[in-house]
C-alpha positions as CSV (number, residue, x, y, z in Angstrom):
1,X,27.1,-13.0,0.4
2,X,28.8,-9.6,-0.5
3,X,30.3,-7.6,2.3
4,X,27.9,-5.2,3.5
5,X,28.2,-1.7,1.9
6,X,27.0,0.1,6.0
7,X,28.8,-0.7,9.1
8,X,32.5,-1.5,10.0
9,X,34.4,-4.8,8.3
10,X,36.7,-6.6,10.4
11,X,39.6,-6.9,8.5
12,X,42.6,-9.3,9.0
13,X,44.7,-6.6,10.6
14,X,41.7,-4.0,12.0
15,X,38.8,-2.7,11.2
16,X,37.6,-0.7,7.8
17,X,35.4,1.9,8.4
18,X,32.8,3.3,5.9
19,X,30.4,6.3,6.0
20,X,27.8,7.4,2.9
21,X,28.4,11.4,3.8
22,X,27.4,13.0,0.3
23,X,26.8,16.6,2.0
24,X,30.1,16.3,4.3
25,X,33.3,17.8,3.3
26,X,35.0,16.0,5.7
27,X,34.2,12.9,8.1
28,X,36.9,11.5,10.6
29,X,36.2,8.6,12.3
30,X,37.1,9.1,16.7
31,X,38.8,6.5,18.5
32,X,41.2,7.0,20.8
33,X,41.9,9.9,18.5
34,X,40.3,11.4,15.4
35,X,41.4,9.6,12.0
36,X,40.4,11.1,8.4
37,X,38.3,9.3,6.1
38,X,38.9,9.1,2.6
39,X,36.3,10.5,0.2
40,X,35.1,8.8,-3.3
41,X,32.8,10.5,-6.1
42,X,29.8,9.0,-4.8
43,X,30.0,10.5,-1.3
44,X,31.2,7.5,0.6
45,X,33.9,8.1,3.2
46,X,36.2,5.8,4.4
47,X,39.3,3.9,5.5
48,X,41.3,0.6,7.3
49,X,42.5,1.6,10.8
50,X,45.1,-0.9,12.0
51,X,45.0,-2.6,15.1
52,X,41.2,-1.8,16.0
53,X,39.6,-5.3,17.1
54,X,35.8,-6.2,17.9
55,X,34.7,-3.9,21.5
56,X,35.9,-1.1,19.9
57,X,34.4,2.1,20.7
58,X,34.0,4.7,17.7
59,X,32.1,7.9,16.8
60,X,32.2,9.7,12.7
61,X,32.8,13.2,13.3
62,X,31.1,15.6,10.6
63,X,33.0,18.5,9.2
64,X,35.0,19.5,12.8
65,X,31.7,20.1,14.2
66,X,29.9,17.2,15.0
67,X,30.0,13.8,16.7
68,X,27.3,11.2,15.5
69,X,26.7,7.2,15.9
70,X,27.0,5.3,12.7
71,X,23.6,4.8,11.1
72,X,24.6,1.5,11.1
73,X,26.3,0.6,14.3
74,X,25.7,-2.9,15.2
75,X,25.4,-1.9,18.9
76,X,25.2,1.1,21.3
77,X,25.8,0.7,24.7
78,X,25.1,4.0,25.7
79,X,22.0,4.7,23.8
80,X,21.4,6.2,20.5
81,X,23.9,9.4,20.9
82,X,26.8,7.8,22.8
83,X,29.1,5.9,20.4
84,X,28.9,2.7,18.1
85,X,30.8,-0.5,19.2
86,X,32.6,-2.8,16.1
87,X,30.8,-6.0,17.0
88,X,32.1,-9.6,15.3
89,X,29.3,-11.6,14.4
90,X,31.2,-14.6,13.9
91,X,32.2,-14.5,16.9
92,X,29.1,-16.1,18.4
93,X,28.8,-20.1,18.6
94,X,25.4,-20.9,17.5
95,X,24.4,-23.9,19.1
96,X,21.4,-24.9,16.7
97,X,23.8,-24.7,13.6
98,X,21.5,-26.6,11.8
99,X,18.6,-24.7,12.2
100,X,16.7,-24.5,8.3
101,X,13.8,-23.1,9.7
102,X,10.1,-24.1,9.6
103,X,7.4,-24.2,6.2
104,X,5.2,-21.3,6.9
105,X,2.0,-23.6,7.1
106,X,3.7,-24.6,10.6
107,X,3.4,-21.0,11.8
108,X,1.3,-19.9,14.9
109,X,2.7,-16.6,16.0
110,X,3.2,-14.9,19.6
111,X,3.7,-11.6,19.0
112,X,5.1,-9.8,22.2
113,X,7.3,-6.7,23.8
114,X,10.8,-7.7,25.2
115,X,10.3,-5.0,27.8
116,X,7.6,-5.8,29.6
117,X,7.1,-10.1,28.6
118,X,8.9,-10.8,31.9
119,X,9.8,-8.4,34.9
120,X,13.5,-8.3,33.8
121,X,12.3,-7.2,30.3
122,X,15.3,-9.0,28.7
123,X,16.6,-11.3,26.0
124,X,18.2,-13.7,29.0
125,X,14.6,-13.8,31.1
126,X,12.7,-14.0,27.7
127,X,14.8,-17.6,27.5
128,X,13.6,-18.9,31.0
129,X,9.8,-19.1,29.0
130,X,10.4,-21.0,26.0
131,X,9.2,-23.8,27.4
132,X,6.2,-22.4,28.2
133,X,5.0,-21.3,24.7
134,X,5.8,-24.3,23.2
135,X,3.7,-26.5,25.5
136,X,0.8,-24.3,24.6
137,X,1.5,-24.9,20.9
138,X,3.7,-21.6,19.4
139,X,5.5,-22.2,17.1
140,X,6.8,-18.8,16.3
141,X,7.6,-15.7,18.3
142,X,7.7,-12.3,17.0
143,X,9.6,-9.6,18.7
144,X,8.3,-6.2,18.4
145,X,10.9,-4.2,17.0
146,X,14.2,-3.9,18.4
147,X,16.2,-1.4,16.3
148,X,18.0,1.4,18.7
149,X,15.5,3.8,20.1
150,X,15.7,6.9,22.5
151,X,15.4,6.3,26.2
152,X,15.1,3.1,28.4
153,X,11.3,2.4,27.3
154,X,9.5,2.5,24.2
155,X,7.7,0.3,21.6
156,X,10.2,0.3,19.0
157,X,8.6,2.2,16.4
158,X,11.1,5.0,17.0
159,X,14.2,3.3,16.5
160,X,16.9,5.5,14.8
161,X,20.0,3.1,14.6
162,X,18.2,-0.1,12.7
163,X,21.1,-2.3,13.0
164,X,21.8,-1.9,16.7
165,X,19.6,-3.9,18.9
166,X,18.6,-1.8,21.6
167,X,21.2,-2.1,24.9
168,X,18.0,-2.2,27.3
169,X,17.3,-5.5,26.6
170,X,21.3,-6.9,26.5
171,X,24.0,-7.6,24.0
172,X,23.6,-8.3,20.7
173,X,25.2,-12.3,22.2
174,X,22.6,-12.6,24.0
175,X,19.9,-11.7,21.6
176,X,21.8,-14.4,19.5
177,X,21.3,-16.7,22.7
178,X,17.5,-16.0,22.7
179,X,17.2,-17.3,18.7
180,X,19.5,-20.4,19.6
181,X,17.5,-21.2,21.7
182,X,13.8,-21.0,20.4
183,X,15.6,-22.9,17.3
184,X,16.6,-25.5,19.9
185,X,13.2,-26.1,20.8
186,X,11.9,-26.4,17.6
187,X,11.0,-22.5,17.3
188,X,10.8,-20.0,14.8
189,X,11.8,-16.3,15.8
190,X,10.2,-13.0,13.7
191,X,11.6,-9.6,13.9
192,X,9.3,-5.8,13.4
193,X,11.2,-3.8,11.3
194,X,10.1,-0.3,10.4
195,X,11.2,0.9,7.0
196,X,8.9,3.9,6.7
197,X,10.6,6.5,8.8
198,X,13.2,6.9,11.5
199,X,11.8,7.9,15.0
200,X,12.0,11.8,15.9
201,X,15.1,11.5,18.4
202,X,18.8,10.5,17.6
203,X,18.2,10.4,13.8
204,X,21.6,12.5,12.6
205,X,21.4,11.5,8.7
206,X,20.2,14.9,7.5
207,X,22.8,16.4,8.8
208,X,25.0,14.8,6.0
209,X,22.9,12.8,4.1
210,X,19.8,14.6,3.5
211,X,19.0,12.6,0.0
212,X,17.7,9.5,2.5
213,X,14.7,11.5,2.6
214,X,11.9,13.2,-0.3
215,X,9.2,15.8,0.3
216,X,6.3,13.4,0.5
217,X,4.9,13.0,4.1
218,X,4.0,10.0,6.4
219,X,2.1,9.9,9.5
220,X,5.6,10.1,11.7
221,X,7.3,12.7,9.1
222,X,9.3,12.7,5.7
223,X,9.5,9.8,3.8
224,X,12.5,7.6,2.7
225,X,13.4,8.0,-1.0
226,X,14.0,4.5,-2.0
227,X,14.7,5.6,-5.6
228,X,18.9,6.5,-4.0
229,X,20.7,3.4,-4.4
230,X,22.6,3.9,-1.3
231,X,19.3,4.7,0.6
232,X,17.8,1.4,-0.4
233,X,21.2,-0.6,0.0
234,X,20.6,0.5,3.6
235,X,17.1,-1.1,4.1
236,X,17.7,-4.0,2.6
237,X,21.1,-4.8,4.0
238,X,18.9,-4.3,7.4
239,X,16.7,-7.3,6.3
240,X,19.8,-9.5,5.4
241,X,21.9,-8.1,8.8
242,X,18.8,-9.6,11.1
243,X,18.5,-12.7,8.8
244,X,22.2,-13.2,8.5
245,X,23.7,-12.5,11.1
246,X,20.9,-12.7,13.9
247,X,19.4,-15.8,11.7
248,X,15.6,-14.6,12.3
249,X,13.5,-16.8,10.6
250,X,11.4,-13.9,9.1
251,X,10.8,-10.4,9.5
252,X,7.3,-8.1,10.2
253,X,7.2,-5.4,7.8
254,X,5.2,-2.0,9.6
255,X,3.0,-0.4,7.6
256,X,4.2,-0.6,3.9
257,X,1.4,1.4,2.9
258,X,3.3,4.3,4.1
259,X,6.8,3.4,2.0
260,X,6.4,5.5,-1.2
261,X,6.3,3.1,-4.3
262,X,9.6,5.1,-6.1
263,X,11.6,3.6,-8.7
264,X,11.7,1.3,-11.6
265,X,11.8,-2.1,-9.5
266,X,9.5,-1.1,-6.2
267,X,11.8,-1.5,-3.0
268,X,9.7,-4.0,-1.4
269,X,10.0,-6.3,-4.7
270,X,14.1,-6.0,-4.1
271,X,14.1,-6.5,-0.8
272,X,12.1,-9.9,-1.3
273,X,14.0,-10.9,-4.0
274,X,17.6,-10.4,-2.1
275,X,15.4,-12.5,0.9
276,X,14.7,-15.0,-1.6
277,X,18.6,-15.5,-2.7
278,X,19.7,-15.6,0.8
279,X,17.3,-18.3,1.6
280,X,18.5,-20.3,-1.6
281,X,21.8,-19.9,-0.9
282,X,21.6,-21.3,2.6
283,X,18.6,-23.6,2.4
284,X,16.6,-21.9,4.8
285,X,12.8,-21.3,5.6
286,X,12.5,-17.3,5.5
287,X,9.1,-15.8,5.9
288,X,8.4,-12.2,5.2
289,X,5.1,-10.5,6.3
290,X,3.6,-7.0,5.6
291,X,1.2,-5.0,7.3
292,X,-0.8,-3.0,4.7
293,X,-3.7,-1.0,5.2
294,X,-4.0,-1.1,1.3
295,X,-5.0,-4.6,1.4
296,X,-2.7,-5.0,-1.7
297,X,-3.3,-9.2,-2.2
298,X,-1.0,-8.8,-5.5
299,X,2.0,-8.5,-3.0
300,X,0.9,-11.9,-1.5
301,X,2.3,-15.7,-2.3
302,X,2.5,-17.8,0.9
303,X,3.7,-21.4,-1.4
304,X,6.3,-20.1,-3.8
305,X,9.8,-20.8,-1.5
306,X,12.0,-19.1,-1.0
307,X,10.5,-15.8,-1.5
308,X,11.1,-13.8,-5.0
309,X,9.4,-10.5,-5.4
310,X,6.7,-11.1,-2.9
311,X,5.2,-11.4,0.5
312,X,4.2,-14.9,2.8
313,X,1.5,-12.9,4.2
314,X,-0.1,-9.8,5.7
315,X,-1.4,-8.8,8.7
316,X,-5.6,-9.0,8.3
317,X,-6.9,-5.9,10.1
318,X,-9.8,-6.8,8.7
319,X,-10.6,-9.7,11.0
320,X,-9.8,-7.9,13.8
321,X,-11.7,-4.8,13.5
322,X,-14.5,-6.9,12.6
323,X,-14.5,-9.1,15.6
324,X,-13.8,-5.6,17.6
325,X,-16.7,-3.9,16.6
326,X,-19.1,-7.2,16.8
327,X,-17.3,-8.0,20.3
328,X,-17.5,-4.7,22.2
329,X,-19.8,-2.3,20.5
330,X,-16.9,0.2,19.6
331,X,-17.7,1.8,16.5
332,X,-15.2,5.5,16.4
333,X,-12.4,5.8,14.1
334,X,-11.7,3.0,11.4
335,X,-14.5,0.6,13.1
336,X,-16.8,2.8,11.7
337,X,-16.1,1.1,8.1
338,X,-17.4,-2.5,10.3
339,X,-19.9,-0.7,12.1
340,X,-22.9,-1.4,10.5
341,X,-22.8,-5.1,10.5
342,X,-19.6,-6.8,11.3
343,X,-20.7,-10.5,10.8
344,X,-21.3,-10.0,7.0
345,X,-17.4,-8.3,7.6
346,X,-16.8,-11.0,9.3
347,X,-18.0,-13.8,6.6
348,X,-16.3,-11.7,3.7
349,X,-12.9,-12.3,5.5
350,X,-13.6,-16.1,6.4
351,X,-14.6,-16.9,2.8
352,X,-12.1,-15.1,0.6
353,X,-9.5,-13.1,2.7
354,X,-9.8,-9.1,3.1
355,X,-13.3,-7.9,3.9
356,X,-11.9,-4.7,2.1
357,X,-11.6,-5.9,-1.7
358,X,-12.0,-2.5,-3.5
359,X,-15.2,-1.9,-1.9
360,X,-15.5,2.1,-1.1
361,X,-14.0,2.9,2.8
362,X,-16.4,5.7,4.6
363,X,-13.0,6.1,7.4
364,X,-11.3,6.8,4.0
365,X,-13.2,9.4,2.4
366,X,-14.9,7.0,0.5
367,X,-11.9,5.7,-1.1
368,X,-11.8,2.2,-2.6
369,X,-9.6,0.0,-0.2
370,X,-8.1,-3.2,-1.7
371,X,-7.8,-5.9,-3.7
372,X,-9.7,-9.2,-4.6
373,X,-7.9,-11.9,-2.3
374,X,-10.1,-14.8,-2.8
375,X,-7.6,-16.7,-4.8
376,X,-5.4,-16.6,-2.5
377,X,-4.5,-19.6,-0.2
378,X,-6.1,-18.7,3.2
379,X,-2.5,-19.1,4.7
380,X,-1.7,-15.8,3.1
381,X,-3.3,-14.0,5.7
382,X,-2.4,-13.7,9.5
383,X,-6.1,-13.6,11.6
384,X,-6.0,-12.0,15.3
385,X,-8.1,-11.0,17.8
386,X,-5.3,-8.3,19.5
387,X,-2.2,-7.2,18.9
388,X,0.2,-4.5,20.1
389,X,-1.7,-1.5,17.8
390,X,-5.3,-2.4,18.7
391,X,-4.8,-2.7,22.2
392,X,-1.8,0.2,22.8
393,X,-3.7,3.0,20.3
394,X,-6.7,2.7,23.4
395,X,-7.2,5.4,25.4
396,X,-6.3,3.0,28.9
397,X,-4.5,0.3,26.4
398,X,-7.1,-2.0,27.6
399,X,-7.2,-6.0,26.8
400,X,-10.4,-7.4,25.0
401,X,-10.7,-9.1,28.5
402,X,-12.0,-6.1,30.1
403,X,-14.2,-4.7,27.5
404,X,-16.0,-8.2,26.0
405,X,-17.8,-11.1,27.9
406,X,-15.3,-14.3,28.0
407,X,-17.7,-16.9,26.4
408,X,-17.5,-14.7,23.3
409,X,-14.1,-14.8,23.3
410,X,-13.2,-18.0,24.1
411,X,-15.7,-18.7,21.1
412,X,-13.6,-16.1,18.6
413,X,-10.7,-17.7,19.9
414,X,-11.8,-21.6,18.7
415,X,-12.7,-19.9,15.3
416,X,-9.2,-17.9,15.2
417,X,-7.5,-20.8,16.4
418,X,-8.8,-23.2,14.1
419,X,-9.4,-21.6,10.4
420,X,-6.6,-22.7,8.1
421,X,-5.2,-18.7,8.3
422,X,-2.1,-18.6,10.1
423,X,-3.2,-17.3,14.2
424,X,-1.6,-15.0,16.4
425,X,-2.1,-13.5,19.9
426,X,-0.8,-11.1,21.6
427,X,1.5,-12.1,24.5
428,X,-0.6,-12.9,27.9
429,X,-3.7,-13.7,25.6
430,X,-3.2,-17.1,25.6
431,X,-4.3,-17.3,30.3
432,X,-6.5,-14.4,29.3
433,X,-4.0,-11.4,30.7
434,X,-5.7,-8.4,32.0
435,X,-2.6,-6.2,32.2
436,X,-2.9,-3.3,29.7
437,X,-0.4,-2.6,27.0
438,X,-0.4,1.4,26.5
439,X,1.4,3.8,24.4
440,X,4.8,4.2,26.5
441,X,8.1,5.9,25.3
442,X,11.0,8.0,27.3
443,X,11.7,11.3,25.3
444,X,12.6,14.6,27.2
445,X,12.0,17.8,26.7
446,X,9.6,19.6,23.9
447,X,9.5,16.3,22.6
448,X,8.4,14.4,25.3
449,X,5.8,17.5,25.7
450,X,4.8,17.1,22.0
451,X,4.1,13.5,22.0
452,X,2.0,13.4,26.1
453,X,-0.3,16.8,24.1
454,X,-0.6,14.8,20.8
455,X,-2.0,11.5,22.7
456,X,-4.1,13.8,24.3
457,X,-5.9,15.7,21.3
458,X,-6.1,12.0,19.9
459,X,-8.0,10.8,22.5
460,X,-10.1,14.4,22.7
461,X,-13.4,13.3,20.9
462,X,-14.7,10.1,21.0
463,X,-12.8,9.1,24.0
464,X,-12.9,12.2,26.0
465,X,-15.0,10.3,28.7
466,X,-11.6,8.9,30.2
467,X,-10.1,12.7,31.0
468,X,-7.5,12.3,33.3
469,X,-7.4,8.7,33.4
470,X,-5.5,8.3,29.9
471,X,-1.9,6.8,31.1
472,X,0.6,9.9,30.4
473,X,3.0,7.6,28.1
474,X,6.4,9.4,29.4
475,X,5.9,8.0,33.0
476,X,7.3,4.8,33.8
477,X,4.1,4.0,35.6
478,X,2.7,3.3,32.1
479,X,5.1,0.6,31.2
480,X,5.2,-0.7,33.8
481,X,1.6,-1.5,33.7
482,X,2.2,-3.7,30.7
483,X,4.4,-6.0,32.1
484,X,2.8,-9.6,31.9
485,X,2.0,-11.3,35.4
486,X,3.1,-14.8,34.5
487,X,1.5,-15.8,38.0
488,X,-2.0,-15.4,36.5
489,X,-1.7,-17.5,34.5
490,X,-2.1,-20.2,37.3
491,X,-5.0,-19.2,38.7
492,X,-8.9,-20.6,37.9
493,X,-9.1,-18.3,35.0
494,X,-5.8,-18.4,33.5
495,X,-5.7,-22.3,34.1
496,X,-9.2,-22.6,32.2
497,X,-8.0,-20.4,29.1
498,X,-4.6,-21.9,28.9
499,X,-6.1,-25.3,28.5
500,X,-8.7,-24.1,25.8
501,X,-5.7,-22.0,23.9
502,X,-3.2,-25.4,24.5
503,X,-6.1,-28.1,23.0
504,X,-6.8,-25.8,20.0
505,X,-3.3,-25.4,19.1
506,X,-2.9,-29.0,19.4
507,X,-5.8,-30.1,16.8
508,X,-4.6,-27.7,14.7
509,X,-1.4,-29.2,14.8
510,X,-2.7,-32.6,14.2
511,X,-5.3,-31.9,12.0
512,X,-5.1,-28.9,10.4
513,X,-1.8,-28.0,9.8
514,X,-0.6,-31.2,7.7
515,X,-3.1,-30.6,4.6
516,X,-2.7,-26.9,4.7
517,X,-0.5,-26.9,1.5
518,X,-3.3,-26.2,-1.3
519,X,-5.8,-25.5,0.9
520,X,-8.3,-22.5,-0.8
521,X,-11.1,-21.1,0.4
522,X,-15.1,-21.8,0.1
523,X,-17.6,-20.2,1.7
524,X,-19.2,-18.2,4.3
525,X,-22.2,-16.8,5.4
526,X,-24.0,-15.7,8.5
527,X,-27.6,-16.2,9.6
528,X,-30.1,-13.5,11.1
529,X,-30.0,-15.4,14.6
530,X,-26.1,-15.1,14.6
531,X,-25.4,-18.7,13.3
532,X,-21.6,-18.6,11.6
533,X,-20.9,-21.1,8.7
534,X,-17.7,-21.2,6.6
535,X,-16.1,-24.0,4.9
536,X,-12.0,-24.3,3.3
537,X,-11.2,-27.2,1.1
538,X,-7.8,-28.7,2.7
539,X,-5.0,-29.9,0.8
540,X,-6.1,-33.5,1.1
541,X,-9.4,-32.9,-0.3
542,X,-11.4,-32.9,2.9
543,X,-13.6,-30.2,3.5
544,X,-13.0,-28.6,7.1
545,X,-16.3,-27.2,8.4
546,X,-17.0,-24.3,10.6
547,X,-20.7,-24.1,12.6
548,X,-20.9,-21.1,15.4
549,X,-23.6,-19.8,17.3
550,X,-22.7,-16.1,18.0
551,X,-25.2,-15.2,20.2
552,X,-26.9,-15.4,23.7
553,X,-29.3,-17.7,23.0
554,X,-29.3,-21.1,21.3
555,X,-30.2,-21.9,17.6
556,X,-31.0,-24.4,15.9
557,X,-28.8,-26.2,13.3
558,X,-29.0,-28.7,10.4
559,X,-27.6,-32.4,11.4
560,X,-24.3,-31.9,10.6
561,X,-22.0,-34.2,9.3
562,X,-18.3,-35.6,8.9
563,X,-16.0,-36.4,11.7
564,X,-16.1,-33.2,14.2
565,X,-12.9,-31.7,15.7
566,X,-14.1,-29.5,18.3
567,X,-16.8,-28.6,20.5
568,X,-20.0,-30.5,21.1
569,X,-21.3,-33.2,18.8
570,X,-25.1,-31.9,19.2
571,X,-27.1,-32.7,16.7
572,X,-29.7,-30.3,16.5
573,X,-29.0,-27.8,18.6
574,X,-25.9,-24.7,19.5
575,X,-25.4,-23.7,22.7
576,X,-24.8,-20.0,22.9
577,X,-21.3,-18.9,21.6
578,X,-21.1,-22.8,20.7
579,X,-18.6,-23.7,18.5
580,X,-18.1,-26.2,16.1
581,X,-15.3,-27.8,13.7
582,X,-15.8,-30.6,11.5
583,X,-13.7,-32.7,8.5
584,X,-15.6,-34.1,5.7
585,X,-14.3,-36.2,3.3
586,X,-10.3,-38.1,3.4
């Protein structure tokens, strides 16, 4: 691999530092004392100090006037404006060195918050419950995002320093401890990143580098301009820094839809492609995955390996909204799109991927939204019933277990658990967790004042039932809220759903999972009375069935046949919310 163009380079006798500073005249970099940078015609400062070693402490200082992280610091110990310590990645002993990863077909994700997943909210505690989500049948935990963000509490989505994981959860060693040892236990590890905009606090690269940045808008302010070489060196150096050096075994892309598609080659095509060469070069398993709200299935190819110009798989937000809507009756904001009749939203997704395929969105303006995805292998999509977004952009931040009876759940959770698209939950879903997961952050200031006001005036129509009640999101009596009580998950009711999470996961690992390579989709449709059918050809051939009975009451149902799976073997008759899963054929 090339040396990396951002950051500092160990060098046999120090450390070289480097700085892209196109609208500085001068940059020094502070130590124990200020040393000048050298500049080149393209706006990059920098130099070899002698005698600096790994620990070191540094700051770039801009013009005389100004002292600022490095946009690339591999770790801040004292947040986002204190300064950037050289760290030596090769430095840590990985104990799994041969770790290649796992085929994406494997994959059942856990996708949780380092912050609140244990009391401690830290890399070390996360270790202590490995063992726990591999007995249930994870194979794969995602990490919200990590990159350096403002404050001791926040989501991650307003990270500033993206190479720095954030000091409130530990040392960049012991975030290297936590991936050593999921891959010790036979576990993948995913990373959030957030390449469509810097958060609003400790982001100092307009000051000298205001070409990162165009005129077009995003929902969380200007857009990246990925057309600047050095701009898009930066995000995709990210990918290969938490791949490399972290050895993630894939990476969560937020909301791409929001990354303007600038230049020749698009940015998300070169960042797969360099993915795809790292993964070749080293014989790994890598897995990229988007989330897209333009449901763009040309982005998607879950078999080709390693990756080259494309995607594993995107997050469906179609599945969930569909389930939300049919689940709890919720129908304001983009569930309006599924309000109207959710099952046939439902089907669409079960038998060929997005339920969004270029059909007009009424949340959109009546916009088409999509692409056709039913050639797609189903593993090309990632089905859930929660996730951070759809339970955090609530009003209280409220868990499907307070809002939706548990026999319908427990029945979306056999068909989630069991269709040949790749499952996630949320963490805590799989003992049923009642512990909301709210919007939380820790600005100051106008700031701080801007964001409480803004979550207010979101939450002013449809939800402005709840008043008062909506958690203020700067108090730490909102995260802590979130954190997961690991003791419920030995009472009656956790007990009950971890068993029913833990025996899905395992026929899916015994009989699903082995002929997912090839598998395609068939069909799906839904009855008047509530009766679900879908059907996938596997890889083998057989035919894997799906019979559910989404309703109060029970319905009658053709004899079915082949060798069944799961739930009941009734012949005639579904139980309410009765599920069914059946092989036919090899």
């Amino acid at each position: 691999m090339n040396p990396p163009t951002f950051g500092p380079r160990l060098t046999p006798t120090g450390v070289e530092f480097r700085l892209w500073a196109p609208n500085a005249k001068r940059v020094d970099v502070v130590l124990d004392h200020a040393h000048p940078l050298q500049r080149d015609e393209a706006g990059w400062f920098s130099a070899e100090i002698a005698g600096v070693k790994p620990g070191a402490s540094y700051r770039f200082r801009i013009d005389d006037a100004t002292d600022v992280p490095d946009p690339a610091s591999g770790f801040q110990p004292h947040d986002v404006a204190g300064p950037s310590e050289v760290i030596d990645h090769d430095a840590y002993a990985w104990r799994a060195a041969d770790w290649r990863g796992r085929p994406w077909a494997d994959t059942v994700l856990i996708e949780t918050h380092v912050g609140t997943f244990t009391p401690q909210g830290s890399y070390r505690a996360m270790i202590d419950r490995l063992d726990d989500l591999v007995a249930t049948g994870f194979t794969a935990l995602e990490l919200m995002p990590l990159a350096d963000f403002p404050g001791a509490r926040n989501w991650g989505y307003d990270g500033v320093l993206w190479y720095a994981p954030d000091s409130v959860y530990g040392r960049p060693e012991e975030l290297k401890a936590l991936i050593d040892e999921a891959h010790l236990r036979g576990m993948m590890v995913f990373l959030d990143v957030v390449y469509n905009h810097f958060g609003p606090e400790g982001n100092y690269l307009g000051l000298y580098a205001p070409g990162f940045f165009t005129d077009a808008q995003t929902p969380w302010g200007n857009a990246i301009d990925y057309r600047v070489p050095e701009v898009r060196g930066f995000a995709i150096e990210n990918a290969l820094h938490w791949l490399g050096n972290y050895r993630f075994d894939g990476l969560r892309l937020d909301a791409v839809h929001a990354i303007p598609d600038l230049g020749d080659i698009p940015m998300l095509h070169e960042l797969s492609h360099k993915v795809g060469e790292l993964a070749r070069r080293t014989g790994r398993y890598i897995h990229l995955v988007l989330e897209n709200d333009d449901n763009r299935a040309t982005l998607l190819d879950p078999d080709t390996n390693p990756a080259d110009g494309q995607y594993r798989a995107q997050w469906n937000d179609d599945y969930h909204h569909a389930w939300h809507v049919f689940l709890t009756g919720e129908n304001a904001g983009y569930y309006s799109d599924y309000a109207p009749s959710p099952l046939d939203h439902l089907t669409r997704v079960l038998g060929s991927g997005f339920a969004y395929q270029g059909q007009p969105s009424a949340h959109r303006g009546g916009a088409p939204r999509g692409e056709p995805s039913g050639a797609l292998p189903p593993s090309a999509f990632v089905n859930f019933l929660q996730n951070h977004d759809q339970i955090g952009n609530r009003p209280l931040g409220d868990r499907l277990e307070s809002i939706a009876k548990p026999e319908a759940i427990e029945a979306a959770l056999a068909i989630t658990l069991l269709a040949p698209m790749v499952p996630m939950l949320f963490m805590g879903e799989e003992w049923g967790a009642r512990e909301p997961f709210p919007f939380f952050c820790d600005f100051a200031g106008d700031l701080a004042d801007a964001v409480r006001n803004g979550r207010r005036k979101e939450f002013a129509g449809a939800y402005a039932k709840y008043g008062d009640n909506i958690p203020d999101p700067l108090s730490e009596a909102a995260f802590g809220s979130a954190v997961l009580d690991w003791d419920a998950r030995n009472g009656e009711d956790g007990r009950r759903r971890l068993d029913l999470v833990t025996s899905l996961l395992a026929i899916r690992r015994r009989d699903i999972v082995p002929h997912l390579a090839a598998a395609r989709f068939g069909q799906a449709m839904v009855q008047d009375n509530g009766l679900l059918r879908a059907d996938w050809r596997l890889g083998n051939g057989a035919i894997l069935q799906l019979v559910a009975n989404l309703s109060d009451r029970s319905v009658t149902i053709d004899t079915p046949t082949g060798t069944i799976l799961w739930g009941e073997d009734l012949q005639t008759m579904l139980p309410p919310w009765g599920v069914q899963w059946r092989r036919e054929g090899i």
